[in-house]
FILUM-581421 format. One record per residue (C-alpha): y, x, z. Coordinates in steps of 0.1 Angstrom, whole numbers, padded with zeros to 4 digits. Example, Ala and Ser with C-alpha at 12.3 -4.5 7.8 and 13.67 -1.06 7.14 Angstrom:
BEGIN
ATOM/c2/c1/c3
ATOM/-0045/0123/0078
ATOM/-0011/0137/0071
//
This chain:
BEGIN
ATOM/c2/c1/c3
ATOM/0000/0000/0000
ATOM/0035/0015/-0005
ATOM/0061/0015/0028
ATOM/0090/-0004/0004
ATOM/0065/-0031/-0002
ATOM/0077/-0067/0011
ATOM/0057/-0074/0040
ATOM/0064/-0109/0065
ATOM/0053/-0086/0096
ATOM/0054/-0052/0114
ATOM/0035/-0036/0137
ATOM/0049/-0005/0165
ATOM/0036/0026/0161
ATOM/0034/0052/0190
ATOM/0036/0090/0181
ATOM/0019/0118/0209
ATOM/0059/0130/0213
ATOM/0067/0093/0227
ATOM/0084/0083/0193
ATOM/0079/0047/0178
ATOM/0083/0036/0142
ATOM/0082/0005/0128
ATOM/0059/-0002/0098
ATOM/0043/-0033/0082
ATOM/0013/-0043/0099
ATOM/-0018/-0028/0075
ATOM/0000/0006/0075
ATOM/-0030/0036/0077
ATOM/-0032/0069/0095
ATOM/-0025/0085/0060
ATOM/0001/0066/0055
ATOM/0018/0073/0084
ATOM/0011/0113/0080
ATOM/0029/0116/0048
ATOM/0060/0098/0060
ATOM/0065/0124/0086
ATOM/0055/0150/0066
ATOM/0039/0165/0040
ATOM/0026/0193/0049
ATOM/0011/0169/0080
ATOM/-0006/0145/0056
ATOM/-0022/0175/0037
ATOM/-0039/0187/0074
ATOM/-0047/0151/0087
ATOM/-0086/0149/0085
ATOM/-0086/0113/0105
ATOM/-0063/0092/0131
ATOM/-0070/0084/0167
ATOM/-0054/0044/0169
ATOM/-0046/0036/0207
ATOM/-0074/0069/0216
ATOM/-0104/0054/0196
ATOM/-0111/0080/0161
ATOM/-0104/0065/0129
ATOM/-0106/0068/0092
ATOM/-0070/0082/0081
ATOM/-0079/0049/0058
ATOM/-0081/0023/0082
ATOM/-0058/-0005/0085
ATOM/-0039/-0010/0115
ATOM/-0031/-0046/0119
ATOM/-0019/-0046/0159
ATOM/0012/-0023/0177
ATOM/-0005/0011/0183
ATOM/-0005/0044/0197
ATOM/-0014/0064/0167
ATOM/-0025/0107/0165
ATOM/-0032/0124/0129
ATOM/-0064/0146/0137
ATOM/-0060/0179/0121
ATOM/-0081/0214/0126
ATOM/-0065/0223/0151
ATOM/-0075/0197/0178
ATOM/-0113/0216/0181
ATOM/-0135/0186/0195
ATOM/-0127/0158/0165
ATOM/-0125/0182/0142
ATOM/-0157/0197/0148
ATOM/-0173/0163/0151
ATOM/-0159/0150/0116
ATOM/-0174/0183/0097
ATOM/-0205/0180/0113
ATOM/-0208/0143/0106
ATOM/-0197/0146/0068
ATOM/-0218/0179/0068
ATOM/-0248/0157/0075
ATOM/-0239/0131/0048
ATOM/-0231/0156/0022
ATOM/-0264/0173/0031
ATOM/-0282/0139/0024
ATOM/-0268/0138/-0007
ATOM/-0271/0167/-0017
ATOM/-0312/0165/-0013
ATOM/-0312/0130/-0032
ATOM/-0291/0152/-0061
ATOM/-0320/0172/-0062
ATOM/-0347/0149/-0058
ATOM/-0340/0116/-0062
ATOM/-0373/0104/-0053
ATOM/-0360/0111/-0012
ATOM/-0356/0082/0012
ATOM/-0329/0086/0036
ATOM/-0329/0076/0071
ATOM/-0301/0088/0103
ATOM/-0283/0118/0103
ATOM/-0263/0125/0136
ATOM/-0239/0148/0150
ATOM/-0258/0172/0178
ATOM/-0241/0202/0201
ATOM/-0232/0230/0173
ATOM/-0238/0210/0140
ATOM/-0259/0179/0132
ATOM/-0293/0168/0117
ATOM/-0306/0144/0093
ATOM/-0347/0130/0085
ATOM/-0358/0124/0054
ATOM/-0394/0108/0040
ATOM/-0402/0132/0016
ATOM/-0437/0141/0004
ATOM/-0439/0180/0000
ATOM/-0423/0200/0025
ATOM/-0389/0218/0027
ATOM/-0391/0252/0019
ATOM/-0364/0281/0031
ATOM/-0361/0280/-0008
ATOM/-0347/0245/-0008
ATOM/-0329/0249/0020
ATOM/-0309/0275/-0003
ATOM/-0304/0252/-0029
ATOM/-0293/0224/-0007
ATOM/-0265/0245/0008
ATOM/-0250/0253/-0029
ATOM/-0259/0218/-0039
ATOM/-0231/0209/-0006
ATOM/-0211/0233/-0015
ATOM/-0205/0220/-0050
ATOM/-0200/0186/-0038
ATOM/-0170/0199/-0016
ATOM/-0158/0217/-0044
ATOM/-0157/0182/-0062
ATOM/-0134/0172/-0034
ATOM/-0152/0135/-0036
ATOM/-0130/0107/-0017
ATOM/-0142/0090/0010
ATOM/-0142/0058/0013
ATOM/-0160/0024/0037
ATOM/-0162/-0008/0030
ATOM/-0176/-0036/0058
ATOM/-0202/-0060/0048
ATOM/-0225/-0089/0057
ATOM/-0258/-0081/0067
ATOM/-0274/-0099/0044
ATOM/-0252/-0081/0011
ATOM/-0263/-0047/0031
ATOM/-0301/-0055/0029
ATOM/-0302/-0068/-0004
ATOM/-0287/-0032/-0009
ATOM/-0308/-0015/0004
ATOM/-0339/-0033/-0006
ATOM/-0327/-0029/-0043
ATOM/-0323/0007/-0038
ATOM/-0361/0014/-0019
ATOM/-0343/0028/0009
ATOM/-0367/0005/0032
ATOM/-0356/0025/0063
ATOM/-0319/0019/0060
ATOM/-0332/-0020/0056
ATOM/-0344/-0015/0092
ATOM/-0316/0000/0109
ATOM/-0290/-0025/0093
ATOM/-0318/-0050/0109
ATOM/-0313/-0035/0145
ATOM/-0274/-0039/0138
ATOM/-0261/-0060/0170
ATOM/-0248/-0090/0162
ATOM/-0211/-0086/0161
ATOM/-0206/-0054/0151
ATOM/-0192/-0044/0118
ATOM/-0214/-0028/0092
ATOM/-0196/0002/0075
ATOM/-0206/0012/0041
ATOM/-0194/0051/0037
ATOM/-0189/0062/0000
ATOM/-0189/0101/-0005
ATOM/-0182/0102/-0042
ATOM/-0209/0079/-0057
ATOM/-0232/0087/-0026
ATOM/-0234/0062/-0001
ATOM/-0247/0059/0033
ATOM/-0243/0035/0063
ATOM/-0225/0046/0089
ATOM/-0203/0037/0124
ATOM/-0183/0067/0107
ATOM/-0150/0080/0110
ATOM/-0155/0102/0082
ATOM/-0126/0127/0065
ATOM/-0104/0121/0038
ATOM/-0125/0138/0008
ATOM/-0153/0161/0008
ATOM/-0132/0189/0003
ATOM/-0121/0187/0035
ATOM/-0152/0204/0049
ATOM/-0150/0245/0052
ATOM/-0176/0251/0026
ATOM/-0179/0286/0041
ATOM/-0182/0274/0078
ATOM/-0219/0259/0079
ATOM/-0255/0266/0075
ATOM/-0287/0250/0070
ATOM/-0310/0267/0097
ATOM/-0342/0250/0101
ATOM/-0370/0223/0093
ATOM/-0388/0203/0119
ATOM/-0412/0172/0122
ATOM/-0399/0140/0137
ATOM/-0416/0109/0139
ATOM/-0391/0074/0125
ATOM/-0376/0067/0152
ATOM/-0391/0088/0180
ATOM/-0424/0066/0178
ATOM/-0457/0088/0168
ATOM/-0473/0055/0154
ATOM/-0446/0053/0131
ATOM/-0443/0078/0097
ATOM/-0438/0118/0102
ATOM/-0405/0120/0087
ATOM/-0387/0161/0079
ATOM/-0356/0170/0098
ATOM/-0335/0195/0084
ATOM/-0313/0209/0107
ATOM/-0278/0224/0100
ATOM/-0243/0242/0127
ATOM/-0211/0238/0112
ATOM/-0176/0249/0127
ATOM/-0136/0250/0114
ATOM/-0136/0285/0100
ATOM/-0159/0310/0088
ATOM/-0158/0336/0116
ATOM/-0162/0309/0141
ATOM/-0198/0305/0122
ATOM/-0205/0344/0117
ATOM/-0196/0343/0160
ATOM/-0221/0314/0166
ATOM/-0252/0328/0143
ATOM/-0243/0364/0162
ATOM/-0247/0347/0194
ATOM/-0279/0331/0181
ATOM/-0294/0364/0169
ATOM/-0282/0379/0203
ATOM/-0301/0349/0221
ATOM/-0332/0352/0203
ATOM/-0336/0392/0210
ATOM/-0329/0386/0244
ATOM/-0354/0351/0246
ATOM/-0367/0362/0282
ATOM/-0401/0347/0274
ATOM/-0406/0373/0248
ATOM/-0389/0401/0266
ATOM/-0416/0388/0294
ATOM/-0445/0391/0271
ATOM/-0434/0427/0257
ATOM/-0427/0438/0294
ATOM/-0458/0419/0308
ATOM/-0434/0406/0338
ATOM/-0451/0372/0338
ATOM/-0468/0348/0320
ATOM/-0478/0308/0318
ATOM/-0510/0290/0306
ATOM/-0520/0253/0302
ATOM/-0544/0255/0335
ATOM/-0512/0252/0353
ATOM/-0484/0238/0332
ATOM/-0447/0250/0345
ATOM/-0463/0269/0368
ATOM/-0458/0309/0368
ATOM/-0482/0336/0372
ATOM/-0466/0367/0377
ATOM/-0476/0400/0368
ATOM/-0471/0433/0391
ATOM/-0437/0445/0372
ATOM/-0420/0408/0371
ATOM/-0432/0406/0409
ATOM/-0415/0435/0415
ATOM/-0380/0421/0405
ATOM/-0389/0396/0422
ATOM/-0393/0410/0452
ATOM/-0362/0434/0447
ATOM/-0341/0402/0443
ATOM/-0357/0381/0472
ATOM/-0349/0410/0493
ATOM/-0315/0416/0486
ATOM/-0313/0383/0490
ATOM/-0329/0382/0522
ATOM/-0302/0411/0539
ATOM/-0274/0392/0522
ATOM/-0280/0361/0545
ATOM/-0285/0378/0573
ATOM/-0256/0395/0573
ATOM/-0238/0362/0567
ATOM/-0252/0351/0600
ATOM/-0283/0329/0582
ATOM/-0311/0324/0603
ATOM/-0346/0325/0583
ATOM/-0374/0295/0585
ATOM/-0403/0288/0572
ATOM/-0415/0250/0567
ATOM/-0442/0229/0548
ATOM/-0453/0227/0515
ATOM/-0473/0190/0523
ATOM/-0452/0164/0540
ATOM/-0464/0133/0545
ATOM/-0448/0101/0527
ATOM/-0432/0090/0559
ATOM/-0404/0116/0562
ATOM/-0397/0115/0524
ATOM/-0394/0077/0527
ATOM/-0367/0081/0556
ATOM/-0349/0104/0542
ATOM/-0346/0083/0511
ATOM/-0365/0107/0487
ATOM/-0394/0084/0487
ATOM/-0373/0058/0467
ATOM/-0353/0074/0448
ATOM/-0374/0109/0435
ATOM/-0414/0099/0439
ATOM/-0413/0102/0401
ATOM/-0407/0136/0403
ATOM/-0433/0144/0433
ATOM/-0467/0158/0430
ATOM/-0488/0134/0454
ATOM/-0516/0146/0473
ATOM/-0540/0117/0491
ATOM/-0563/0129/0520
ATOM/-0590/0108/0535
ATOM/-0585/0114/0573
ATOM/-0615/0111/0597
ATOM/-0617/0080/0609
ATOM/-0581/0066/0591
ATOM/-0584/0030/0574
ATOM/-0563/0038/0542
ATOM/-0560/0074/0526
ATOM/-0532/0090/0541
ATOM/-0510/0101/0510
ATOM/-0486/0135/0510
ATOM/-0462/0149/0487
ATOM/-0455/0187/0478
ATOM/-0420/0189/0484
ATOM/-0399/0191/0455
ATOM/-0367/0201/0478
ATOM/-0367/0214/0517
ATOM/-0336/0192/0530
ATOM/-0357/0170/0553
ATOM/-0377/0199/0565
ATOM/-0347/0216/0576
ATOM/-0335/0184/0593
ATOM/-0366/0189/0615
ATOM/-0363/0221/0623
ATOM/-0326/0214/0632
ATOM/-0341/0182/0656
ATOM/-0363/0203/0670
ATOM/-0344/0207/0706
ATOM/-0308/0193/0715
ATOM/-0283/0211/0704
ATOM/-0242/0217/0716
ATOM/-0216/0218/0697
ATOM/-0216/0255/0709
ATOM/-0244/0262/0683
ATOM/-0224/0248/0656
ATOM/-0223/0259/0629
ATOM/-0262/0265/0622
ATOM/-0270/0280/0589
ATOM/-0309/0277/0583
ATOM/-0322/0297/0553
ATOM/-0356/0294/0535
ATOM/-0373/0309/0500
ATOM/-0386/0275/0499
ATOM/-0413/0267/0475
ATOM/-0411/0236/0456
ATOM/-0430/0218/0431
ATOM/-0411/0190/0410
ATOM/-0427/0172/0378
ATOM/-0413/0177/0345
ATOM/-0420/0162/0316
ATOM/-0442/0187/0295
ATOM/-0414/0186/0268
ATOM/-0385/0195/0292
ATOM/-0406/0232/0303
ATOM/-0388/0261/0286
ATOM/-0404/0294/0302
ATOM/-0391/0301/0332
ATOM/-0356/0280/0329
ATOM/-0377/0249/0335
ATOM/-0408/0249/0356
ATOM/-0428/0228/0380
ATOM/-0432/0254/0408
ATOM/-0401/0267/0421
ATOM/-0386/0290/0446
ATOM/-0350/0284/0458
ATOM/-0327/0304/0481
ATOM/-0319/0272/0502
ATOM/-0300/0268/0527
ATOM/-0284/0245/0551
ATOM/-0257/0244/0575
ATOM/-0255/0221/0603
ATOM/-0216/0222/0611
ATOM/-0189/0196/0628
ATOM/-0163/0180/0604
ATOM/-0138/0206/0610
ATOM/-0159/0237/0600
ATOM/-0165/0222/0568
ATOM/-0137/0242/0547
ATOM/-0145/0278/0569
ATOM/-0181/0270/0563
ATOM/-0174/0264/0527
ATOM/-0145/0296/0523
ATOM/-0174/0318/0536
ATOM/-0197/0304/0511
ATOM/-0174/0310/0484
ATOM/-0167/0344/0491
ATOM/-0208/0357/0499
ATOM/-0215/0336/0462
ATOM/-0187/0355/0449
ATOM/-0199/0394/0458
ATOM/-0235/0382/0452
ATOM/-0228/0371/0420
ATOM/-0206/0404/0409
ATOM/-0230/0423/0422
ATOM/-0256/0407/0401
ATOM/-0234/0414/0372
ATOM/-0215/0382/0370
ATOM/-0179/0387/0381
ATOM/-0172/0353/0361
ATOM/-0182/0320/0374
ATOM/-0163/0290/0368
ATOM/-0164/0259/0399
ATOM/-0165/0225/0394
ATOM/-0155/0200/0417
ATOM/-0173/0165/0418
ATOM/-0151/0141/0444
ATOM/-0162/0103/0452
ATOM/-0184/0084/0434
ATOM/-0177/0042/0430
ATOM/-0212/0036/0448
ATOM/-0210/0059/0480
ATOM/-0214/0057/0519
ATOM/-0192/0068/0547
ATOM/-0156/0059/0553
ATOM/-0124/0069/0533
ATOM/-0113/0085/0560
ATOM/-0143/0109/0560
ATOM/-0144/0113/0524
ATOM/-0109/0122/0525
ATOM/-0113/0151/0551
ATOM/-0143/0164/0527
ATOM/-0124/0165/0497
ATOM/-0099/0181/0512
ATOM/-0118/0209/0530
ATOM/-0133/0220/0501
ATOM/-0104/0218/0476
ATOM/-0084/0242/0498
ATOM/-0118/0266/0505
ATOM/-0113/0269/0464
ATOM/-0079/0274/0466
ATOM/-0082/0299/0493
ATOM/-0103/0321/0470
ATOM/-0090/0313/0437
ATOM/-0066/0288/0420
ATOM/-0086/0276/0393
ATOM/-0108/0247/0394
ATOM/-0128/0219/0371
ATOM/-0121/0187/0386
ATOM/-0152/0162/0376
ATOM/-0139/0126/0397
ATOM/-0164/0101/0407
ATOM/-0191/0127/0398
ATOM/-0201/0133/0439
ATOM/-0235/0132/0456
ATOM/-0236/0094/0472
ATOM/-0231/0111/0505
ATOM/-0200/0133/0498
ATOM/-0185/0160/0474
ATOM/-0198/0189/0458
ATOM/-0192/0217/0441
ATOM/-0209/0236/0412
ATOM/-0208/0271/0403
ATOM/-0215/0282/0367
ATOM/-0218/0319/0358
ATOM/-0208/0335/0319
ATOM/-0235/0357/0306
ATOM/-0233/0386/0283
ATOM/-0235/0366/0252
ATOM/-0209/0336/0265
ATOM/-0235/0315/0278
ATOM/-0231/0293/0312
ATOM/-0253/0285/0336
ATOM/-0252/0259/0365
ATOM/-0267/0280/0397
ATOM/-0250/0279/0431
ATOM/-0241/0246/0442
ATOM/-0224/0232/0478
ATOM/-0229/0194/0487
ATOM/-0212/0177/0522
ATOM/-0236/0155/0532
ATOM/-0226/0129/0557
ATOM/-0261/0107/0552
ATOM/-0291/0124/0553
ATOM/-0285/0136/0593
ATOM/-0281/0094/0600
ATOM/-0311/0089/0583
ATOM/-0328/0118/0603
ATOM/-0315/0111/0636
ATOM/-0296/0144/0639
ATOM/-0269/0149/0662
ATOM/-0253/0175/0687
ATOM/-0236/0169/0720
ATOM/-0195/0174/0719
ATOM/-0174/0187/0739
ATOM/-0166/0152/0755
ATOM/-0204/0154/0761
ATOM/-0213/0126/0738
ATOM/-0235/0126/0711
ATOM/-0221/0134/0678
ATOM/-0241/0138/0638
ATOM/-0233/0169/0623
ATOM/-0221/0174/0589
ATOM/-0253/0189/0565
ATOM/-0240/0210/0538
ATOM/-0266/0216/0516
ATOM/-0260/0254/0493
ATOM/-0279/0271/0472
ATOM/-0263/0311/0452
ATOM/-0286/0315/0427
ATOM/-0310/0282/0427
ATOM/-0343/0287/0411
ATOM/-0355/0323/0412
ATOM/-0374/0318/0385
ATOM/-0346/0304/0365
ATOM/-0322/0329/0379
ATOM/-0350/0357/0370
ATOM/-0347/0342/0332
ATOM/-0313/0345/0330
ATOM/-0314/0378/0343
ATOM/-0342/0395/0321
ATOM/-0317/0379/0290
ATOM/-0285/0392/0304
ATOM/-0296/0425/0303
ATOM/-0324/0420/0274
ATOM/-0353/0439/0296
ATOM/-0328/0467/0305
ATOM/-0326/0461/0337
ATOM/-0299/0481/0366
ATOM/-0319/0507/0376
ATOM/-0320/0493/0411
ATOM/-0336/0464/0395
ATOM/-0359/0480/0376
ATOM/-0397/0472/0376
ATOM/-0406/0508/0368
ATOM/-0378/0528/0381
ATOM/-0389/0567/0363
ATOM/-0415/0579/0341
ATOM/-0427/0615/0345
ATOM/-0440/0627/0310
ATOM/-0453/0662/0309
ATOM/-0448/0676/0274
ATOM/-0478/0703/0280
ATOM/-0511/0699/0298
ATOM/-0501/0728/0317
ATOM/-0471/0713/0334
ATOM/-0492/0682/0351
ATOM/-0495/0700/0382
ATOM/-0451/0704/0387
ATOM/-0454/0662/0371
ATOM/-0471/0654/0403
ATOM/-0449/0674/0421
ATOM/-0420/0658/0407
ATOM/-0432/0626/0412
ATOM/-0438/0628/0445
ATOM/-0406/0640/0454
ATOM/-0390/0609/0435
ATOM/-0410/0586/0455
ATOM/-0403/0600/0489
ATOM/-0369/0591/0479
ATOM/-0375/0556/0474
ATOM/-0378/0552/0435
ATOM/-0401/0531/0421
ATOM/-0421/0565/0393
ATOM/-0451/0569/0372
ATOM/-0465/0601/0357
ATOM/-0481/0596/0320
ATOM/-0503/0626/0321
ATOM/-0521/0614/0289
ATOM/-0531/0639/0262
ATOM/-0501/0630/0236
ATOM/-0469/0640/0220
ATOM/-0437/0635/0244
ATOM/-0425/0618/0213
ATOM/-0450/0593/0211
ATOM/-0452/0592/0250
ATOM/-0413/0584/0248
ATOM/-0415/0558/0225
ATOM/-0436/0545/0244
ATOM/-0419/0542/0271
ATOM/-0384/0529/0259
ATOM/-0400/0498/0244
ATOM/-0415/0491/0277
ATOM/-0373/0493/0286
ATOM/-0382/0523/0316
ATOM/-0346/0530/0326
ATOM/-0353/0571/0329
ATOM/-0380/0590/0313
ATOM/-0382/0629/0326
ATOM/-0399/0651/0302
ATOM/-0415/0687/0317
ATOM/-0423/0714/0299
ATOM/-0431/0755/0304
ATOM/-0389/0763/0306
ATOM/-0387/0732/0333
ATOM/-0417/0743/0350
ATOM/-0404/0778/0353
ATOM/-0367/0769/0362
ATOM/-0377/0741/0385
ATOM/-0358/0720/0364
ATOM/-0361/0679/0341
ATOM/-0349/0670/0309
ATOM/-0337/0634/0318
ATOM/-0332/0609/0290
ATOM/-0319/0575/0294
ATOM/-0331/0546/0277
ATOM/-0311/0542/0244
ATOM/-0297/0573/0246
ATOM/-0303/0599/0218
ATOM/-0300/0629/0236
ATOM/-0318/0643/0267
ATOM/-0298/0667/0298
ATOM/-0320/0694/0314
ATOM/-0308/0691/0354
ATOM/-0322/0705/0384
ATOM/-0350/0685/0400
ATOM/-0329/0683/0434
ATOM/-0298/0671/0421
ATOM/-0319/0647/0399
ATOM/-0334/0631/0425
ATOM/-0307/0628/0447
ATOM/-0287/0611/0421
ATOM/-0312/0587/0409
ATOM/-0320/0579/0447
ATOM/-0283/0565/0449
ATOM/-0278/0548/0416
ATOM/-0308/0527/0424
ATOM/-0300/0521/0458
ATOM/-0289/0480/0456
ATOM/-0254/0474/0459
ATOM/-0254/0455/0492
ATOM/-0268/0492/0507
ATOM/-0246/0515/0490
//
């Protein structure tokens, strides 16, 4: 429509700079775009009308608050590439065989998908010629155009066209709601849309076709095995080249491989999400669990120890029963002389247990705050498609604990906690971690006034660490705030690990309570907080962080002593044993081969420090030290070898 046209009515249009302009009502996003400018209406990809995204062709009928979408506003932007990516995609196979039938196609994290019935498989070969058959259909610069139509005019369509699964999904259409017809040049699909303007509008150098998969029609294996094809798409080129990098980076570093390679650990179908570990993983384990262990202590945790079967009764009091027995491994026991079996549950978290250690004897306000600490083992089911190596398992570890405070020690209690997650987490190698803050959900117990005091405490514990924060409202535990810590790995990854929850409910539930200082009897405030969560999941992230190359005071195998002659094994064992009276974690390969092969060996196992020995050594009482990665080897004195190898793998909380 042109803006000079006679029209009997006008509509208000809001701009984001609090501008409004009057236009007739039917004016479009596009429209509005090139009478501010034109260099504007050449970036607009779509509209957002009153914070709803919209075709840059839509009508708009009704007074408005109207934005012009452009590249520059990341999150629609990447979701209108992706989703015209995945039509173009479609098309682009039916180009190239017509014979195709087309079915969804949606937007995912990173790029998109779309499943097609096709009798012979997808080939990496066609997947090449699918991406230049898209990128000629940009180049085309195709508009884009919808339509709405009656469900019956859609199936007759689609029925006339043999695209019998499209027939379905217009059939599962609520009642209601419009049905869009999307045009991409002659290609057309059905869709809730927005799409862009033209299909020049996607960066034809900015996506990739990466992978094929099976999928069953809609998710149901009765129904037909249909081909997925998957595809990432971003704005610009080097965003792409950064993303597949990061990909490559992610599969070298796929701690399930690394574990295999490394022979840290392993899993089999006798005990699904379960983890056997072998004696090097066990020993980073251990390492870990330790320095974990003088950590707490040090932050005045006591350690317990409490019960891998509970019976039903405690988990139903506490409330677990009810809202997790889905997730609980049951165990039923026919007790002498009982009328029904008596049924038990592994526990999939140690919260109550620590409740009844905590009960165990009355306690003053005196002995406030109590911080109870367990390596708690935990078993939780998880569906046997959720497992993913050791990031997902069904037998866990955590380094739990609880503190049992009064409602004024919540923010020190939290400060602390903030501070220990903090150095344990540079240490580790993480000095970033991002917190978010989860305040009151709508459905919650306790009083304002107490979730008021909660909040509070722990936004200023934040604050008095650092001034940054991601607020998350109405995302709170039932029973009070939390907070969430997530850590950046090497390759720009997060990860979701420490947490700290107020929990006003579960010590009501559990009868816990303290006497005040008026001498009456008072519940304590439980705040539940974990640093690093699941070993084993922590243990994955690790072994990827540092792809296998562990800190040497992390290190399964520590040194390897590798004579270069047969005639220096006796000074090998010498120099071994010297490195182990200082602590380090050495081997001696005294095996009859070359120190090049011996070496090699060695470095793809990721051994931090090999020390080769020869005649000259021998005689000089010296080591050739080489580093893993490093090309070239430094002949030291054994002493001052040893000395400084003792120290560097010293952990950091002992240095």
């Amino acid at each position: 429509m042109s803006l000079s046209s006679p029209i009997e009515r006008e509509v208000s249009i809001r701009l984001p700079d609090g501008a409004a302009r009057q236009y007739p009502a039917g004016i479009t996003g596009a429209e509005v775009a090139a009478d501010i400018s034109k260099s504007l209406a050449k970036a607009a990809l779509a509209c957002t009308i009153d914070g709803r995204l919209a075709d840059l062709s839509e009508p708009i009928g009704h007074d408005a608050a109207l934005a012009i979408v452009t590249a520059r506003d990341e999150a629609p932007a990447l979701e209108l590439f992706r989703h015209d990516c995945a039509h173009i995609m479609a098309r682009a196979v039916q180009d190239l065989w017509p014979d195709v039938k087309v079915t969804i196609g949606p937007v995912i994290e990173n790029g998109w998908y779309y499943d097609f019935d096709r009798a012979e498989p997808f080939t990496p070969e066609d997947l090449a010629a699918i991406e230049a058959r898209m990128r000629a259909i940009i180049a085309a610069r195709d508009p884009v155009r919808f339509e709405v139509w009656d469900r019956d005019r859609a199936v007759r369509h689609y029925e006339a066209t043999g695209e019998t699964y499209k027939v379905e999904l217009v059939d599962a259409i609520p009642e209601g709601q419009p049905i869009r017809m999307y045009w991409h040049g002659p290609w057309q699909d059905l869709c809730r849309g927005p799409h862009l303007a033209h299909t020049g509008q996607v960066p034809a150098d900015a996506f990739k076709l990466t992978s094929v998969a099976g999928a069953y029609w809609r998710g149901d294996s009765s129904r037909p095995m249909l081909q997925r094809i998957y595809g990432v798409g971003f704005r610009t080129r080097d965003e792409l080249k950064a993303y597949l990098h990061r990909m490559e980076e992610a599969q070298k570093r796929d701690h399930r491989r690394i574990g295999r390679e490394m022979a840290l650990f392993h899993l089999q179908e006798e005990a699904p999400g379960m983890v056997f570990w072998h004696p090097d993983g066990w020993t980073i384990y251990r390492t870990l669990e330790d320095y974990m262990r003088r950590r707490l202590r040090a932050a005045g945790y006591r350690e317990i120890r409490t019960p891998q079967v509970v019976d039903r009764k405690l988990w139903e009091a506490s409330g677990h029963w009810e809202a997790y027995q889905e997730h609980m491994f049951l165990v039923e026991v026919e007790e002498e002389h009982a009328k029904e079996k008596r049924i038990n549950a592994l526990k999939p978290m140690n919260c109550p247990c620590h409740v009844q250690v905590y009960n165990h004897g009355l306690k003053s306000y005196r002995d406030l705050p109590l911080r109870l600490a367990e390596f708690g083992a935990c078993h939780r089911y998880e569906p046997s498609g959720s497992m993913h190596g050791l990031m997902r398992v069904r037998g866990f570890t955590q380094d739990d604990a609880h503190i049992f405070c009064t409602e004024d020690q919540i923010e020190s209690e939290c400060t602390a906690f903030i501070g220990l997650l903090s150095s344990v987490y540079r240490d580790l190698g993480f000095p970033n971690f991002d917190i978010r803050f989860s305040t009151r959900p709508a459905k919650r117990i306790g009083s304002d006034e107490t979730w008021d005091k909660a909040e509070t405490a722990l936004e200023r514990a934040i604050l008095s660490v650092r001034n940054d924060f991601e607020l998350d409202p109405g995302e709170g535990a039932f029973y009070g705030p939390k907070l969430d810590f997530k850590l950046t790995d090497a390759i720009g990854r997060e990860w979701q690990c420490g947490t700290f929850q107020a929990d006003f409910q579960l010590p009501e539930r559990l009868g816990a309570e303290y006497v005040g200082e008026d001498g009456a009897r008072h519940r304590p405030v439980m705040l539940h907080r974990a640093i690093l969560g699941s070993f084993e999941r922590f243990l994955g992230i690790l072994i990827e962080e540092h792809a296998g190359r562990f800190p040497l005071w992390l290190a399964p195998r520590q040194v390897v002593v590798a004579p270069i002659v047969s005639d220096a094994d006796g000074y090998a064992r010498e120099v071994l044993a010297a490195l182990r009276a200082a602590g380090l974690r050495a081997e001696a390969d005294l095996r009859n081969e070359k120190i090049n092969y011996k070496v090699r060996e060695h470095s793809l196992a990721k051994v931090p420090v090999i020390l080769a020995l020869g005649g000259r050594e021998m005689a000089d009482r010296t080591v050739s030290l080489r580093r893993l990665g490093a090309k070239e080897s430094t002949v030291e004195g054994l002493e001052t070898v040893v000395a400084a190898l003792a120290a560097e793998a010293t952990p950091p909380d002992l240095r």
